[in-house]
Residue, then its C-alpha position, 0 to 999 in steps of 0.5 A: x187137154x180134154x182127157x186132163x180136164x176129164x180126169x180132174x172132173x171124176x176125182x173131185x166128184x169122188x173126193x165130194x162123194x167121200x166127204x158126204x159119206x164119211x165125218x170130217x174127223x176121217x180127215x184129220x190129221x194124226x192128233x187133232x182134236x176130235x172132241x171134248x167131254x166133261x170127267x162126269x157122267x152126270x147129265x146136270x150138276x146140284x149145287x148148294x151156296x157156301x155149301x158145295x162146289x164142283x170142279x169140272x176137268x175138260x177131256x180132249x180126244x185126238x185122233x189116232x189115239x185112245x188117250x184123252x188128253x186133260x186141256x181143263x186149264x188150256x179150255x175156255x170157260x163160261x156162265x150163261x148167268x154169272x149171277x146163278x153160278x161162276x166158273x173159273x178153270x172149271x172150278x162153278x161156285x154157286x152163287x144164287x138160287x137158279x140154273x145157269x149153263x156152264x160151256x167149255x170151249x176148246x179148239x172149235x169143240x165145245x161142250x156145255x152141262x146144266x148147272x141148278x142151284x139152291x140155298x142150303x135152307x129154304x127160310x131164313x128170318x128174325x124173331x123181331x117185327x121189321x120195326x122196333x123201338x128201344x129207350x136208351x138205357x136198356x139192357x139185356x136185348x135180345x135176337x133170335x135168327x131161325x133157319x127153316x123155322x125154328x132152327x137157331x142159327x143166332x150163335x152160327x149167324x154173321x151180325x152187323x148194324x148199320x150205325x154202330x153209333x146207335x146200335x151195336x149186335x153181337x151174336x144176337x146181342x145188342x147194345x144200345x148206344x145213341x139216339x137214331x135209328x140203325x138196320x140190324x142184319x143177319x146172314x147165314x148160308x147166303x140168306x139175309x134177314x133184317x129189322x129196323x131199331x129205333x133208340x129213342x131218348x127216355x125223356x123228351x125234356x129236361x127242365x132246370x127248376x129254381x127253388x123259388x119258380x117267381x125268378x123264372x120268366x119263360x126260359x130265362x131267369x133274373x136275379x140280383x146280386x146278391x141272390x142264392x137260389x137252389x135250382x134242380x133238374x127234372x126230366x119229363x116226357x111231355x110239357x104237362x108231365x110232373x117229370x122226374x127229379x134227376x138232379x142228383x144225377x147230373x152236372x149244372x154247369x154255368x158257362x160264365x163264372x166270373x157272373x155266376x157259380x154253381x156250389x151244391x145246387x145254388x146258383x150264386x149271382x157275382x157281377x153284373x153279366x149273363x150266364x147260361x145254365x146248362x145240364x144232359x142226361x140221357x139224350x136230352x139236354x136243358x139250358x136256362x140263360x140267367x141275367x144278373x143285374x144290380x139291386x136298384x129299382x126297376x119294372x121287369x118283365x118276363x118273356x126277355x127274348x119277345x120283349x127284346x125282339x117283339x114278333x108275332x104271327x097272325x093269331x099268336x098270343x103271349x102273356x107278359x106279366x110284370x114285377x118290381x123288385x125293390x130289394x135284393x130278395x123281394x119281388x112284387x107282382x103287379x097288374x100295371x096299365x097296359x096300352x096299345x098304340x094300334x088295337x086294330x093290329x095287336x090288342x093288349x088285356x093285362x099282358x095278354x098281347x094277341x096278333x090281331x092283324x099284320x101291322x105294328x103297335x107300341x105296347x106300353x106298361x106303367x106302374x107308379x111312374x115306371x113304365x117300359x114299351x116296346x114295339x110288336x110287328x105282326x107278320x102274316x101266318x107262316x107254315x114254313x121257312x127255308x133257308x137258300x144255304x145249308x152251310x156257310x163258308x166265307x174267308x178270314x176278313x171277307x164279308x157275305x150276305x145272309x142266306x135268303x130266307x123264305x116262308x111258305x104262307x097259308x096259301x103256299x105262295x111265298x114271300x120274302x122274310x130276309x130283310x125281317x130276320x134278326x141273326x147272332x152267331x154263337x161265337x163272335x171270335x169267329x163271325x160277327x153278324x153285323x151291318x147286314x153281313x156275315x163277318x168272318x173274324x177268325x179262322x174257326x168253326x160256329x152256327x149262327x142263328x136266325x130268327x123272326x121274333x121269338x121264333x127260329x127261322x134256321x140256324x146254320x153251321x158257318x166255317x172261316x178259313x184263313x186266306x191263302x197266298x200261295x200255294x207250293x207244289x213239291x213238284x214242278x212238272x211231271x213226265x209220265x210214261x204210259x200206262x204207268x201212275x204216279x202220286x199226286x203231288x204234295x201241296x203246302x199252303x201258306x196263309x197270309x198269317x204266314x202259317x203254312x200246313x200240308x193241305x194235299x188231301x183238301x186240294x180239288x185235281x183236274x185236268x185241262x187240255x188233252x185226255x194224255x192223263x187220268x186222275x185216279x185214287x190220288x195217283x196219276x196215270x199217263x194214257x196216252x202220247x200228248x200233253x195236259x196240265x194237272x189244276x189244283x184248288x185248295x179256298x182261294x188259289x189254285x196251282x197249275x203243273x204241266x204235265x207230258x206223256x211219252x212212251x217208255x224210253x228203254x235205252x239212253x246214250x250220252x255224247x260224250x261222256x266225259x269233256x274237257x273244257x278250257x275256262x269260259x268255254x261251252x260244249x252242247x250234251x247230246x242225249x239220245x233216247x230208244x223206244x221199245x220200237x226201235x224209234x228214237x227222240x231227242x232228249x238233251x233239253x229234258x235231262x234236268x241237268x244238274x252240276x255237282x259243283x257249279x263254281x267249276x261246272x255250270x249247265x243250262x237246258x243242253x250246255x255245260x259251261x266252263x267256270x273255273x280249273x277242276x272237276x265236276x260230275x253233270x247229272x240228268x234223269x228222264x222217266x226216273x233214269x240218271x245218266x252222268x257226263x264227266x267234265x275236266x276244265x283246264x287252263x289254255x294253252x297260250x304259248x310255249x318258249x324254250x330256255x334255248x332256241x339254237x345250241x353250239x356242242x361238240x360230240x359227248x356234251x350234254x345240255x338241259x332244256x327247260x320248256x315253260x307254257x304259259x296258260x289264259x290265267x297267267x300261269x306259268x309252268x316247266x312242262x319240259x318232263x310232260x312234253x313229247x320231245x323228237x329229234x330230226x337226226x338222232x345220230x347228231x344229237x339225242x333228247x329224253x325230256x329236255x336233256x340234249x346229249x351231242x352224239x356226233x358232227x352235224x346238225x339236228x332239230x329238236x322238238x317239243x310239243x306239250x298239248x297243242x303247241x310245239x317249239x324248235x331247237x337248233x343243236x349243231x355238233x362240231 
């Protein structure tokens, strides 16, 4: 026992002394792996984005043997900075100025090469300033791109805008389309240079001018029926410019010509109403509101839209000049007497109205017995207003409150003007601003506008929308499998005009319950074993559609497969499902089953129903699988008679036997060819369907048995 022990001792101190002198490698078995290297000698790798690439190949030396093995694609690769270089089975592509570490791993041997990258140009910029700024309208704009300096790259170059509705490029070129601002930018060999356009319209205003200027007061303009004036459109760039007279470049259009039309440049008053006048050119629009009234008598003012809603601000002040017309062409300016019912709050000097304090004040002007008043409110300076909402949406019917309106004194405090905001809508087929409320009218879209005085406060986009009854889903339920996806169902809705459109892609998905799914890209993907339920919301409803996730089922087996069944009665399905793992799960209740006729065959969640005589196909599917159950319905069996009960022959006589069945529906039938007939001694007497032949003497029982019932004959031969 010692000397064993001792000898154990001395070879494990050899073996430790072996493995100190000599590398592991000496070890190893024929064909391991000793090491890898890279097919290059090169101690570090130059590479040039766009320009250049490397493929590496990763060489394995195997011991007891000289052949390097090629293991590129069998090699783990990667980058220390995937930002600088990539590598993929070896092949780096640069992708940024720097240095990056590529390493290759290969059975526990590793090996790794420095990899520096540089752009194939040093300088890459734009002959513009970072801004710039166009007039719509002008042409032959140009785009220089420099590599290094001064090398034009502008042909070679890639050129993008970043609003193609402003500005378009092409190899340096560009086209001017719109008013705004757009990101002009080139790119070559991995550098990108960029600048910013700005078109701006050539005009800031147009002016739409009557021939005689008298008939124009503020914005507005009022004639009498029966006028005819020439009217011609300038464009300026600023209120005191003389501006330009573009009127043989444009279109006047009057948005009611049942009150007035436009021929050759004169605007011709028909009937009693109000018309806009509109016109655009280049960018820049112009609107002129013409209010036509009969050729009576009356004292008219100019500034319309402040003597319909008289609103100052602290320290405003707005001249109202007065006319008389007594004819259908003649108008006559006069002074008139003007009085204010409150000086302290708005003075009065001969229609130069000044806000003097916050406050109201009747301001009245006479003239020969005709006198018009109206009453002027003072608020306090306002630098700013803000509305509560951007955007309105309300359903066809419903009524909401206008948006909270509130204005930013001299001070910053705030206050409250809601209540002092006037409102109109811009299409009062759509929404009526009436009562305090926003009205939806009709399915549509429109603005509506408020303001304090003359002055806009907001003006925001409202939306109508017809309201929803129902919501219809081509899908009831859905059964997913993991890991796979589905689309998201189709969604009708029907509207309470009894429209119905496709709104699938307007319907707001969620999930509730579990995380068994996801929703993603319109599809929706089973993750795990559970159950959830898929919401849609689409304006005022919404829809709920359970939805359950399984493992794939791979195999199903039906019992049975084919059923005969008499009238009335029932027999259950039995489906069986097999998961990849060997596991199984009951699905008979989850087949959907249908009948291919149902006045023969009905079923119901897993029974299948006798209704009458025939043949009917059964139908089930589950994770997009069909599986089918043949059922035969036939009549019962009630009872069986023979024509004859007992028979009296002598050898060689022949009798035939006629055997009825009588079924549960009254039927009656010969079964004597389908029945199965026996004799009880075939040496007395023989029987082949129903014929009885005598052989010789003695006595024999005859039988005939038609599905489950069976009936006796007597034969006695003498």
């Amino acid at each position: 026992m010692s000397l064993n022990r001792k000898t154990t001792k001395i070879i494990f101190v050899v073996v430790m002394m072996l493995a100190m002198v000599f590398p592991t490698s000496v070890f190893a078995a024929s064909g391991d792996v000793t090491s890898i290297e890279f097919d290059t000698n090169e101690s570090k790798i130059y590479l040039t984005v766009n320009e250049t690439s490397e493929q590496l190949r990763v060489l394995a030396n195997l011991e007891g043997s000289t052949t390097k093995k090629d293991v590129t694609n069998e090699s783990t690769w990667t980058s220390s900075n995937t930002r600088i270089a990539k590598v993929d089975g070896g092949l780096i592509i640069p992708q940024e100025k720097g240095t990056a570490r590529i390493t290759a791993k290969y059975k526990g041997a590793i090996k790794t090469i420095d990899v520096e990258v540089q752009f194939a140009i040093d300088e890459f910029k734009l002959d513009q300033p970072d801004k710039v700024e166009h007039t719509l309208g002008t042409e032959g704009l140009t785009v220089k791109a420099l590599a290094d300096g001064t090398n034009d790259v502008t042909t070679e170059a890639k050129w993008t805008s970043s609003d193609n509705d402003v500005v378009k490029v092409s190899k340096g070129e560009l086209t001017l389309v719109g008013v705004g601002s757009a990101t002009v930018t080139a790119e070559y060999k991995g550098l990108k240079a960029s600048y910013t356009v700005k078109v701006v319209a050539p005009y800031q205003k147009l002016a739409i001018i009557p021939d005689d200027q008298g008939l124009l007061f503020g914005d507005d303009m009022e004639l009498l029926v029966g006028d005819v004036v020439g009217l011609s459109v300038v464009a300026k760039q600023s209120d005191v410019d003389a501006g330009v007279d573009v009127t043989d470049k444009v279109e006047l259009k009057s948005s009611n010509t049942s009150v007035a039309t436009i021929e050759d440049g004169k605007l011709k008053p028909v009937a009693l109403g109000k018309t806009t006048i509109s016109v655009r050119y280049l960018g820049s629009s112009a609107k002129m509101d013409v209010y036509v009234r009969n050729p009576y008598e009356a004292l008219i003012l100019d500034q319309t839209e402040f003597v319909k809603n008289p609103v100052l601000f602290m320290n405003d002040s707005i001249t109202v000049k007065a006319k008389v017309r007594n004819s259908v062409s003649q108008s006559i300016d006069v002074t008139g007497e003007w009085t204010s019912s409150n000086p302290l709050a708005v003075s009065v000097n001969d229609g130069v109205i000044t806000a003097r304090s916050t406050g109201t004040s009747t301001i009245k002007v006479s003239y020969l017995g005709i006198s018009k008043d109206f009453t002027v409110k003072v608020y306090p300076t306002v630098i700013r207003f803000d509305a509560a909402d951007t955007e309105i949406e309300v359903l066809k019917g419903d009524s909401q409150s206008f948006p909270k309106i509130t204005g930013t004194l001299l001070d910053e405090e705030k206050e409250d003007f809601s209540k002092s905001v006037t409102w109109t809508s811009n299409d009062e087929k759509v929404v009526t601003t009436e009562d305090g409320k926003i009205k939806a009218i009709d399915a549509g879209t429109t603005t509506i506008t408020g303001k304090i005085g003359s002055r806009e406060v907001a003006t925001l986009p409202v939306t109508v929308n017809q309201k929803v009854l129902v919501l219809l889903s081509d899908t009831e339920e859905y059964q997913l499998v993991m890991g796979r996806s589905i689309p998201l169902p189709k969604v009708n809705a029907v509207y309470e005009d009894g429209e119905e459109s496709d709104v699938t892609s307007s319907v707001e998905w969620s999930l509730t319950g579990s995380t068994a799914a996801v929703i993603k890209d319109d599809t929706l993907k089973g993750l795990t074993k559970g159950s959830t339920t898929l919401k849609g919301t689409y304006l005022n409803k919404e829809i709920k559609i359970p939805v359950s996730v399984e493992q794939e089922v791979v195999k199903m087996v039906v019992e049975p497969q084919n059923i005969e069944l008499n009238i009335k009665k029932s027999k259950a399905i039995k489906v069986t499902g097999y998961y990849s793992n060997g596991s199984t799960v009951s699905l008979s209740s989850k087949m959907n089953w249908s009948s291919s006729d149902s006045s023969i065959v009905t079923v119901s969640r897993t029974s299948v129903k006798a209704v009458a005589e025939g043949s009917a196909t059964i139908t089930g599917s589950y994770q997009g699988t069909e599986v089918k159950v043949n059922v035969n319905v036939v009549p019962k069996l009630k009872k069986l008679t023979a024509s004859e009960k007992k028979l009296n022959l002598k050898p060689g006589d022949v009798k035939t036997v006629a055997v009825t069945a009588e079924f549960d529906t009254g039927a009656k039938a010969n079964v004597a060819d389908v029945a199965v007939w026996t004799t009880s001694n075939s040496s007395v007497a023989k029987v082949t369907n129903g014929r009885i032949e005598a052989v010789a003497k003695g006595t024999a029982r005859i039988k005939a048995q038609y599905n489950s019932k069976t009936v006796t004959i007597s034969v006695s031969v003498k």
